[in-house]
C-alpha positions as CSV (number, residue, x, y, z in Angstrom):
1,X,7.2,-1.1,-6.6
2,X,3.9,-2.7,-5.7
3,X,1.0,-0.6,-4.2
4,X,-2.6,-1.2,-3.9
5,X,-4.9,1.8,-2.4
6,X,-8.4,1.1,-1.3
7,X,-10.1,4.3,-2.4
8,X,-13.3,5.3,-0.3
9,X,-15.9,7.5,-1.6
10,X,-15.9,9.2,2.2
11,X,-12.7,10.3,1.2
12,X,-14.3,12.9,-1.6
13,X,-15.4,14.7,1.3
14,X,-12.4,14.9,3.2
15,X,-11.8,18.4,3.2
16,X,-15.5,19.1,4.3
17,X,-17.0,16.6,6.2
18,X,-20.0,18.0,7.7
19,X,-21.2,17.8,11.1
20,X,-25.0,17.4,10.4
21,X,-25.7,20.4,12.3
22,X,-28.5,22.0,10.6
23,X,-30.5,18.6,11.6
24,X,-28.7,18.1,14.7
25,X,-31.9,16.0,16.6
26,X,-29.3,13.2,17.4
27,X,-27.7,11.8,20.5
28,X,-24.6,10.5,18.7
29,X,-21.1,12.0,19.3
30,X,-21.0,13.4,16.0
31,X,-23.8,13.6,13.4
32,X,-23.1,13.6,9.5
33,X,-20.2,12.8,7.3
34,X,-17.5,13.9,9.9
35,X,-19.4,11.4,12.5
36,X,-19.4,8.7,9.7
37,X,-15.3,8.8,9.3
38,X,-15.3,9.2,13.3
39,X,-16.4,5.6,13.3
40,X,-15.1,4.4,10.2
41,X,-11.3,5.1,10.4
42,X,-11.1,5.3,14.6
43,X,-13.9,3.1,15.4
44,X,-15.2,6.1,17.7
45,X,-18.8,6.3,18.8
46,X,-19.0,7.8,22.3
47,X,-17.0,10.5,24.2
48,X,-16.7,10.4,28.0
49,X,-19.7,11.6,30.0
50,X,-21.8,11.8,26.7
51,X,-19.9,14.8,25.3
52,X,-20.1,15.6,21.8
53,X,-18.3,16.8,18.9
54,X,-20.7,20.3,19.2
55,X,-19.9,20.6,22.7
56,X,-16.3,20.6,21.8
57,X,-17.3,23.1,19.3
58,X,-19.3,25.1,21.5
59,X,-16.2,25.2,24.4
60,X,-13.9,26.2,21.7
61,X,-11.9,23.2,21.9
62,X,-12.2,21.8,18.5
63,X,-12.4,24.3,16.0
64,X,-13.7,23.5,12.5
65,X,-11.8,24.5,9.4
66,X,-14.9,25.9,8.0
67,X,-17.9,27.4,9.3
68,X,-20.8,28.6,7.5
69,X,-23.7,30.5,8.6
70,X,-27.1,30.6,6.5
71,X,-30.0,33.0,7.4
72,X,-32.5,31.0,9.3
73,X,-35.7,32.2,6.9
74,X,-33.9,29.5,4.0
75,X,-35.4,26.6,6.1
76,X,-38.5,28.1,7.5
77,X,-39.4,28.6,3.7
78,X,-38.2,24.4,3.4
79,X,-41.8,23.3,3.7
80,X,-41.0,19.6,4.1
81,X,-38.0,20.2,6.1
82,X,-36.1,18.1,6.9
83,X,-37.1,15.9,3.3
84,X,-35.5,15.7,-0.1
85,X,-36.8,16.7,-2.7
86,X,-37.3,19.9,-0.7
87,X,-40.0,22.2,-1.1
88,X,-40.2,25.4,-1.2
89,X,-43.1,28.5,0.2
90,X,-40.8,30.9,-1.8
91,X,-38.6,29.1,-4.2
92,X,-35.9,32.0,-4.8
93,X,-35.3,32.6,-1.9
94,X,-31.4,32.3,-0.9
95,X,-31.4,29.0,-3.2
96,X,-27.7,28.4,-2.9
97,X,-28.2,27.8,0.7
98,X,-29.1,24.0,-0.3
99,X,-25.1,23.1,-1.5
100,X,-24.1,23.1,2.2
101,X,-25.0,19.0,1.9
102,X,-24.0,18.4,-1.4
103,X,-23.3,14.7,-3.2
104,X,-20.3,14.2,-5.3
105,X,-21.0,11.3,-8.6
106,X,-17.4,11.7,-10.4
107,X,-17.8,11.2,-14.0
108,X,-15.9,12.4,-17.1
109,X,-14.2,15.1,-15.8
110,X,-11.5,17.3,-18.4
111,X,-9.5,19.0,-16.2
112,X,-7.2,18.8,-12.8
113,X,-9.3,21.4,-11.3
114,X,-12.5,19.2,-12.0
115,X,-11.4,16.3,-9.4
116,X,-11.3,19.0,-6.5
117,X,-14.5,19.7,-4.1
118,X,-16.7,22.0,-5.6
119,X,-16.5,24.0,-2.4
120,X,-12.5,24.4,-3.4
121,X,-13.7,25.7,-7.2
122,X,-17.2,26.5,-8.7
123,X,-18.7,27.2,-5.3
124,X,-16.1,28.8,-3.5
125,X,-16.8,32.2,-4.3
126,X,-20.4,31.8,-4.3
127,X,-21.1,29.6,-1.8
128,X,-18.4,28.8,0.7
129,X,-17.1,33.1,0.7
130,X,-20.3,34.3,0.9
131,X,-21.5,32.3,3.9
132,X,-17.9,31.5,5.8
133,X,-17.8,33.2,9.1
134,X,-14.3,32.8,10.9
135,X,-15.1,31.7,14.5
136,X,-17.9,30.0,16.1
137,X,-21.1,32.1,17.1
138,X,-23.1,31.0,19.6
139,X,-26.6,30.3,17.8
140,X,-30.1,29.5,19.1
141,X,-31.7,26.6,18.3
142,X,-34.8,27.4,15.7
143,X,-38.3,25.7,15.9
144,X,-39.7,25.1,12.3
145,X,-43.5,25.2,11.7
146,X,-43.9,22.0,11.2
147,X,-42.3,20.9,14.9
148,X,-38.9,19.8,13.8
149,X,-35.8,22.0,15.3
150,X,-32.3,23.4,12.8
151,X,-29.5,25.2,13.2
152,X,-29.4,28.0,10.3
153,X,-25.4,26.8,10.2
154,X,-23.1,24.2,9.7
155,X,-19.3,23.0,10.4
156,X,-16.9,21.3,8.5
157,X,-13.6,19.7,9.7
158,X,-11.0,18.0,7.1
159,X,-10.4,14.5,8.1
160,X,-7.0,15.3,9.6
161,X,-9.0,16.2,12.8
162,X,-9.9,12.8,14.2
163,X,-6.0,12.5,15.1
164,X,-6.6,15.5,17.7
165,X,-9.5,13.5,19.1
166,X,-7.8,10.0,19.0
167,X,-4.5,11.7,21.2
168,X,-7.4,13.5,23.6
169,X,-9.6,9.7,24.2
170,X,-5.9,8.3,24.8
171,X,-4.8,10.7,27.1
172,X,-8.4,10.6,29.1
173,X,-8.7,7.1,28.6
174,X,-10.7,5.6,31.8
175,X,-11.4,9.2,32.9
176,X,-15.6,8.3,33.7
177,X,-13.6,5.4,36.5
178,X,-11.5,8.1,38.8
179,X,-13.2,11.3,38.0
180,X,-16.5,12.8,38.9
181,X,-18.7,14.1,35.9
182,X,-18.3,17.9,36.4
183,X,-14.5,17.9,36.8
184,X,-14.0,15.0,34.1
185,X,-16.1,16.9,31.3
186,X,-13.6,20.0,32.0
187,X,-10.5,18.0,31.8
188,X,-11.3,16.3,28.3
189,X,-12.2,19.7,27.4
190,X,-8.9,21.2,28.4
191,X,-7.2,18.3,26.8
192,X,-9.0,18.8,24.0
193,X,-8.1,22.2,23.5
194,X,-4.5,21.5,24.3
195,X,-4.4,18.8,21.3
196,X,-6.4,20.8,18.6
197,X,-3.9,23.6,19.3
198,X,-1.4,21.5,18.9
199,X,-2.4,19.9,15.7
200,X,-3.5,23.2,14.4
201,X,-0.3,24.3,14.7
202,X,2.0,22.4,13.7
203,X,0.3,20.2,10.9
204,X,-2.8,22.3,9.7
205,X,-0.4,23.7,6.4
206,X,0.9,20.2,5.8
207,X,-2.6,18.5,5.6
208,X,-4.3,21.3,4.1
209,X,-2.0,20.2,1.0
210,X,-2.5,16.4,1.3
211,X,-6.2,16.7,2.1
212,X,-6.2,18.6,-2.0
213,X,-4.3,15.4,-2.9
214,X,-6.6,13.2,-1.6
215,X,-9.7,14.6,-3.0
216,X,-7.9,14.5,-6.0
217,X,-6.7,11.4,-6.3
218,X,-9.5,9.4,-4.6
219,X,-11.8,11.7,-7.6
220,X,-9.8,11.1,-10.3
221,X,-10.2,6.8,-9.8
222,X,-13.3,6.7,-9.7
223,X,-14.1,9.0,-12.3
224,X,-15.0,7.3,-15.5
225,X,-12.7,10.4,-17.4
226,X,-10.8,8.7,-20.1
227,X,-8.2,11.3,-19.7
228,X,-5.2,10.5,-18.3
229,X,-2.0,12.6,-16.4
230,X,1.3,11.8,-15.1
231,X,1.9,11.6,-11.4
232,X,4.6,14.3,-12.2
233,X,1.4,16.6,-13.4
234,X,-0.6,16.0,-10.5
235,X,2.0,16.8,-8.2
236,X,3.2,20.1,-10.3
237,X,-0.4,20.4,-10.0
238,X,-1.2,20.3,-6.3
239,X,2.2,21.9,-5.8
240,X,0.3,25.3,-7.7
241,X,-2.9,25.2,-6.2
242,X,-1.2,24.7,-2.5
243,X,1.6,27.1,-3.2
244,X,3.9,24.7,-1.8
245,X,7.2,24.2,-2.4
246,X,9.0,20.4,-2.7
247,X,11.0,21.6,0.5
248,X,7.5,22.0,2.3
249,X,6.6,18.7,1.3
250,X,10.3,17.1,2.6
251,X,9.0,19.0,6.0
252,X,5.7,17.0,6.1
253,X,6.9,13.7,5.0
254,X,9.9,14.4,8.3
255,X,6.8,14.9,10.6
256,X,4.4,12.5,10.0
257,X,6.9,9.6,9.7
258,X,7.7,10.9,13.3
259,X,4.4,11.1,14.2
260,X,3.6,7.7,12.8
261,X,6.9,6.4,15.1
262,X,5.5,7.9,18.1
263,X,2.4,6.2,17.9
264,X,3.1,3.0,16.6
265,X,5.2,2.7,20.1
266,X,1.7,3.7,22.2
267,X,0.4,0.8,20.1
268,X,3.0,-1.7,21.1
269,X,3.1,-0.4,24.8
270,X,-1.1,-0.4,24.9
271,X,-2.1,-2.6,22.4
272,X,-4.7,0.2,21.9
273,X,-7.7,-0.5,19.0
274,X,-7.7,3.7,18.6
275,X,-3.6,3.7,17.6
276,X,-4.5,0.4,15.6
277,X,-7.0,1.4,13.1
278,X,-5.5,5.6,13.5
279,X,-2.0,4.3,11.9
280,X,-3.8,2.2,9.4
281,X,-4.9,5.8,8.1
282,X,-1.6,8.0,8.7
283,X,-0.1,5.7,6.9
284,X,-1.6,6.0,4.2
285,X,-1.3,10.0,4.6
286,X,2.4,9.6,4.5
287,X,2.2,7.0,1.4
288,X,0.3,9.7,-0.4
289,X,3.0,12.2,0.6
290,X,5.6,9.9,-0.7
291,X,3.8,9.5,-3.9
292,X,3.6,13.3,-4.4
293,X,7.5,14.1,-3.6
294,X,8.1,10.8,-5.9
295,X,6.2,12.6,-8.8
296,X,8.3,15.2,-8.3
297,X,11.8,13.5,-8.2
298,X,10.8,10.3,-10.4
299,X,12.8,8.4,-8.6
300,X,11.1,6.5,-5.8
301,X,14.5,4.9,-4.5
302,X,15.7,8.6,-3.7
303,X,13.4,9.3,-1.1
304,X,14.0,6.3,0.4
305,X,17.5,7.0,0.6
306,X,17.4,10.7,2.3
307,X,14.6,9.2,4.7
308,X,15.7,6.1,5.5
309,X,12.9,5.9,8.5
310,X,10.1,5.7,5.9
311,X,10.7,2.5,5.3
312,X,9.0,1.8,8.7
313,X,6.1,2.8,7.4
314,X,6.2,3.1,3.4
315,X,7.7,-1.1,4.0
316,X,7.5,-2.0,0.4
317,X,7.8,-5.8,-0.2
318,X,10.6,-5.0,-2.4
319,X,13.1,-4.4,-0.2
320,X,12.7,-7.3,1.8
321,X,12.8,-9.5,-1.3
322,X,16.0,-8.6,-2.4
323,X,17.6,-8.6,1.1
324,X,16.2,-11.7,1.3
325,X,17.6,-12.6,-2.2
326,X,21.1,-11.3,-1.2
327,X,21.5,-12.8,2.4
328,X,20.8,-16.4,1.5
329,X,22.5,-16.7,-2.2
330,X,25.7,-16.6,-0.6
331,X,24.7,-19.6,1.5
332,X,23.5,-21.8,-1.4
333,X,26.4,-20.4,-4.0
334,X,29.1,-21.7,-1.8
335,X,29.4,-24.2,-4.8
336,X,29.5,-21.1,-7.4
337,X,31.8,-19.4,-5.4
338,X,35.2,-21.8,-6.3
339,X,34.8,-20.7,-10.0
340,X,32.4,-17.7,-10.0
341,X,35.2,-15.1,-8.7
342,X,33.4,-12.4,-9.6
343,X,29.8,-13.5,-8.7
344,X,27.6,-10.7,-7.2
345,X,24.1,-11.2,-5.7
346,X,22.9,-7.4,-6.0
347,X,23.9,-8.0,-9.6
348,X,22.4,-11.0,-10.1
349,X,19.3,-9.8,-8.3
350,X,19.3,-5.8,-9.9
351,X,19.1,-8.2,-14.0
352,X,16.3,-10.3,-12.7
353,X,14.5,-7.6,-11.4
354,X,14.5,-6.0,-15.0
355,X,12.8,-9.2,-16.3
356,X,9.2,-10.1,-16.7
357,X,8.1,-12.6,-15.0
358,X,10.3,-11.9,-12.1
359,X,8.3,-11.4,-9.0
360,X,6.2,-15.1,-8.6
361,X,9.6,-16.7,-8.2
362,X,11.4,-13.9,-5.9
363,X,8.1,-14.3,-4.0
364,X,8.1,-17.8,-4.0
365,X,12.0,-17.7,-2.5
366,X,10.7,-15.2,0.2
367,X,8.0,-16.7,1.6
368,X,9.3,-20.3,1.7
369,X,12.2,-18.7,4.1
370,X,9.8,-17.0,5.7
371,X,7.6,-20.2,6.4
372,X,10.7,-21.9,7.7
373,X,12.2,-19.2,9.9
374,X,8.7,-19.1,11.5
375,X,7.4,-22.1,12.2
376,X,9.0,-22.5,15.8
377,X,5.7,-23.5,17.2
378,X,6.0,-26.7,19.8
379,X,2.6,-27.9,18.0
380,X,2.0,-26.6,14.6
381,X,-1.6,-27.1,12.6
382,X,-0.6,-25.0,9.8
383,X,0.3,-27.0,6.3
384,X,3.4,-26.5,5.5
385,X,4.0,-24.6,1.9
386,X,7.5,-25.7,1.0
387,X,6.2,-27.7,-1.6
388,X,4.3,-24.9,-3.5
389,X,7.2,-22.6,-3.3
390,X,9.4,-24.9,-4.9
391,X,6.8,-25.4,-7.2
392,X,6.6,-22.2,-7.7
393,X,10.3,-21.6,-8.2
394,X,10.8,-24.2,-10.3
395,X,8.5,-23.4,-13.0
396,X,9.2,-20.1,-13.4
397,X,13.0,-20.6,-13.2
398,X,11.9,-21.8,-16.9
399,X,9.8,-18.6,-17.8
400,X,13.2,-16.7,-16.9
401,X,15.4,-18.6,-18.8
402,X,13.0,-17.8,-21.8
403,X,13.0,-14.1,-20.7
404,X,17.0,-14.2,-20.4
405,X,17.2,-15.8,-24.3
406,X,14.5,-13.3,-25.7
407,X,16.5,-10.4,-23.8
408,X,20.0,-12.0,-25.5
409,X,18.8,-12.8,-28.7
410,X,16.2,-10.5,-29.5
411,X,13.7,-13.2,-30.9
412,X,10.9,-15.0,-29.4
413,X,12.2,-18.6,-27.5
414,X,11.2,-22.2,-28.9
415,X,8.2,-23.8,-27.7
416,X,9.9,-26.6,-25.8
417,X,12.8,-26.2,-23.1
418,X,15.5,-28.2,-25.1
419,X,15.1,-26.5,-27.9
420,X,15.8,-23.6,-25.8
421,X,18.8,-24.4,-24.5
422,X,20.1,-26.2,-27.8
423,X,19.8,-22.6,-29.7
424,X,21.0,-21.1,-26.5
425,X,24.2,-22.9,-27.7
426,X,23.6,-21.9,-31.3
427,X,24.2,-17.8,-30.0
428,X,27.1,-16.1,-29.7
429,X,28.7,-17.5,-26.0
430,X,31.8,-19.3,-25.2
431,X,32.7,-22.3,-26.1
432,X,32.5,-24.0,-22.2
433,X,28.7,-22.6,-22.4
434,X,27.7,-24.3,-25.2
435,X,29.9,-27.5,-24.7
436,X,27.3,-27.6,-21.6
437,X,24.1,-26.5,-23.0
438,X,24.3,-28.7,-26.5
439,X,25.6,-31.6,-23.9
440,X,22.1,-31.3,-21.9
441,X,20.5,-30.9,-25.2
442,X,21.7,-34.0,-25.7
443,X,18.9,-36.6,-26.5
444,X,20.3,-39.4,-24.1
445,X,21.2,-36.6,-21.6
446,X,18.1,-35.4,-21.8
447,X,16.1,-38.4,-21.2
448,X,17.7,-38.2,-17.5
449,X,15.6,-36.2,-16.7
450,X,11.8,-38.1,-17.4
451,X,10.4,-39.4,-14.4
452,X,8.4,-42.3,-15.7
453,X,9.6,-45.2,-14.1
454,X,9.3,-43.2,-10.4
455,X,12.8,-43.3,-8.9
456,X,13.1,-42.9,-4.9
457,X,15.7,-40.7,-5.9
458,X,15.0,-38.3,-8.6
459,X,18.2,-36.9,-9.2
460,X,20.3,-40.5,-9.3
461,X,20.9,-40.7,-12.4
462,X,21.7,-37.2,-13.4
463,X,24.7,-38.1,-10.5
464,X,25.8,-40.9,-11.5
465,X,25.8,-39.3,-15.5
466,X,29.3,-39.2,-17.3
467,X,30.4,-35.6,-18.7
468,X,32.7,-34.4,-21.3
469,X,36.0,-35.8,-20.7
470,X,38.1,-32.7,-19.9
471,X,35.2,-30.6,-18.6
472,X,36.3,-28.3,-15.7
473,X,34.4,-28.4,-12.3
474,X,32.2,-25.7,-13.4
475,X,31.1,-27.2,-16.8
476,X,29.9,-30.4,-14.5
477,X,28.1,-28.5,-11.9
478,X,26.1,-25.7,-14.2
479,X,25.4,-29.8,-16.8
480,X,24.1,-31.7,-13.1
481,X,22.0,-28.4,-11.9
482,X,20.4,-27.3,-15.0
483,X,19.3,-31.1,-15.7
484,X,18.2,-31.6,-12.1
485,X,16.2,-28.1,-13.1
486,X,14.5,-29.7,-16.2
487,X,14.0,-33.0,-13.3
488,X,12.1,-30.9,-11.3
489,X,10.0,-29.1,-13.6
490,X,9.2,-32.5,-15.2
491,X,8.2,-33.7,-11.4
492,X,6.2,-30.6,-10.6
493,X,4.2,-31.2,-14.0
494,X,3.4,-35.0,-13.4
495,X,4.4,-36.4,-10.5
496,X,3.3,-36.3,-6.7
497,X,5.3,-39.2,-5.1
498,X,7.9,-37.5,-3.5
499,X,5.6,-34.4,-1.9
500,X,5.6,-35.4,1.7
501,X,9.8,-35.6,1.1
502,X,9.4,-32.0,-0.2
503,X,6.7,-30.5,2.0
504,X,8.8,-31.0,5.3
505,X,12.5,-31.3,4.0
506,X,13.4,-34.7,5.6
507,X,15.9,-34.9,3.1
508,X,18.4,-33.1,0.9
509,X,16.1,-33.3,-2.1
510,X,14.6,-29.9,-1.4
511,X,18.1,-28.4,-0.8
512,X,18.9,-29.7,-4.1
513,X,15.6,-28.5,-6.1
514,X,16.1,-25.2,-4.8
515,X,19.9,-25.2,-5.6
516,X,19.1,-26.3,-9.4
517,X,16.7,-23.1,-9.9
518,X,19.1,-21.1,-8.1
519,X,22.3,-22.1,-9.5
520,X,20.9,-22.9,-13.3
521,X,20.0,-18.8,-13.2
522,X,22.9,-17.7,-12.0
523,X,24.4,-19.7,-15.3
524,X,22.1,-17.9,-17.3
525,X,21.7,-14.7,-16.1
526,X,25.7,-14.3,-16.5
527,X,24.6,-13.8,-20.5
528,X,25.3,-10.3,-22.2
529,X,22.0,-8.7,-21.2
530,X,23.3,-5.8,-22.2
């Protein structure tokens, strides 16, 4: 099933996005990396009555996941402070203080373990340990020679942590209108502790996981390592390093598809911009989930089974194309259905799905429905696309009928569509098949179907055609749709007469293009794909 991920080189950090504290000569609501996905994925750059992120941090309402604390004589000795390339009065001393800002470059990388943060591997004992203090300590502002002021420390949340602060602004929203400045700052900070609890507790284990997952699968794209694992690996992998078990992961996917519910129905109640870009990025979180349990199972259609919800968020295309496909073949095969007894839609859909080629037409099918069902404005402006869905359909009707004879007879199909169907007729079928196919095959029959002389009706002489003398309904139906298929195709290629009679359906010629695609597949798809 299709996916596309838009990978973001913010998200390399997400397990230590930084504050900027050590720097902290800003006004902003949050300085450094954390501050950038503050505005980036929430679109957040004020708190009511000025607060900040540090003053959260201060008032013990939002607690970082890491904090580290450096001795303060590191940047005193930082001549040039705050300036890169950094000098130094006293260049050994406490050198590995300068990794607490450090810059990821993926590259050719040989392991798993290479496409986590360094703070998770090389510098975790010597680094992250050695300088990692467990709750915040209130700390004096230093002055440095040269006038500028630091903090000797610095926080870290994991992305994860902006959804504490989105609920808080909700739930305070138009607070600075009502309530004074003193008792407003106290309630956001109350509420603020009351979400961070909240979230700490009951999602901190499940994003600790998925925050390894994204580091490592945002690393390992756009790394240049020509190395190459299974999704099953990297979720055996993250699985080990987590020590999770597939149950745990079950637990999250339950909770953050519930989570995702909740707030999608804020969004519709409130229309709110915070909920609007928030579920953009949870998700995601849940896709990624999804993908990690599916490396697990192999069997993407599983999940979806046992959590039937997810497909309110995880809403693969897919699905809707072949309910789509299902619902309305009945209503165009009521024709097929006379002599098709055993004709099944999810059948018919489940073999063309296995073909190449497949998805432009099922696409095609989808959207014209969609255009039609939807355009129920009074006034409409929008061109209609009927015509280029047809077109659509129509020519690669013919790619699967070439798909369907290379499947059935294991050799590469004839350049040109009548030869095609003429060896179609040579394989091994019935006899009513190829009394049809070598019929169409048939140079006059055939010649019903050029367009040259532009005939207000494009089908009339296919109609008014004589068949084999004791041919059976079905043999004349499958003969007139498959010819009125090659009668489109030949239109679509050279013609442009009839496009305003396609492009808004005045007439039963677009009922009758789509019912030759429809119908000439169903004819071939019925072949031994076996």
């Amino acid at each position: 099933m299709y996916r596309n991920i838009k990978h973001d080189r913010l998200n390399l950090y997400c397990r230590y996005l930084d504050i900027g504290l050590i720097n902290d000569n800003s006004l902003k609501v949050c300085n450094g990396r954390f501050g950038n996905f503050l505005k980036k994925y929430i679109s957040v750059s004020r708190f009511p009555y000025g607060l900040r992120v540090l003053d959260l941090i201060k008032e013990n309402a939002l607690k970082p996941n890491t904090i580290l604390k450096f001795p303060k004589e590191y940047f005193i000795n930082w001549e040039n402070f705050p300036k890169f390339k950094a000098r130094f009065s006293n260049e050994n001393m406490c050198s590995d203080v300068g990794r607490y800002s450090i810059c990821i470059f993926p590259s050719q990388e040989d392991k798993l373990e290479d496409f986590l943060h360094l703070y998770d591997t090389e510098y975790k004992s010597s680094f992250i340990d050695k300088y990692k203090i467990d709750e915040w300590q209130p700390i004096e502002k230093n002055k440095h020679s040269n006038g500028a002021s630091f903090y000797s420390s610095e926080c870290y949340f994991q992305y994860w942590k902006i959804y504490p602060i989105l609920e808080t602004l909700d739930n305070c929203k138009n607070i600075e209108k009502w309530v004074s400045s003193e008792d407003g700052k106290n309630i956001f900070i109350k509420e603020m502790k009351r979400r961070d609890k909240y979230w700490t507790s009951r999602f901190e284990e499940t994003f600790n996981r998925l925050s390894l997952y994204v580091t490592l699968i945002t690393f390992y794209n756009m790394s240049s390592t020509h190395k190459s694992w299974s999704y099953g690996e990297i979720s055996k992998f993250i699985l080990s390093i987590s020590n999770c078990t597939k149950e745990n992961l079950h637990e999250d996917l339950i909770k953050l598809v519930e989570k995702y519910i909740d707030w999608k129905k804020r969004y519709e109640e409130d229309n709110s911009k915070l909920y609007q870009s928030a579920l953009r990025l949870l998700k995601r979180d849940i896709y990624y989930l999804y993908e990690i349990i599916a490396g697990l199972c192999e069997c993407e259609s599983e999940i979806i089974e046992d959590y039937p919800q997810i497909k309110t968020v995880i809403d693969f295309e897919e699905h809707d194309f072949k309910n789509t496909f299902i619902t309305l073949f009945s209503h165009y095969a009521t024709e097929l259905n006379s002599f098709e007894s055993t004709l099944s839609a999810e059948i018919i859909y489940n073999k063309l799905e296995s073909l190449d080629g497949f998805y432009p037409w099922i696409r095609a099918f989808h959207d014209m429905h969609e255009d039609i069902e939807s355009s129920d404005n009074l006034v409409e402006f929008r061109q209609p696309r009927i015509l280029d869905n047809l077109l659509v359909l129509t020519i690669r009707t013919e790619i699967i009928i070439r798909m369907i004879f290379q499947r059935f007879s294991l050799q590469e199909p004839p350049y040109a569509l009548r030869d095609v169907i003429k060896t179609f007729a040579d394989l091994n079928v019935s006899s009513k098949k190829a009394n049809i196919l070598l019929s169409i095959a048939d140079k006059e029959k055939w010649r019903l179907t050029e367009l040259n002389n532009k005939p207000e009706n494009i089908f009339g002489k296919i109609n008014a055609s004589q068949t084999g003398k004791n041919w059976s309904k079905e043999q004349k139906h499958y003969f007139s749709s498959i010819l009125k298929l090659v009668t489109s195709r030949n239109y679509f290629a050279h013609h442009n007469y009839k496009d305003d009679n396609l492009n808004i359906h005045t007439d039963d010629i677009c009922l009758d293009v789509l019912k030759s695609s429809l119908h000439s597949i169903a004819f071939f798809i019925n072949f031994d794909l076996a």
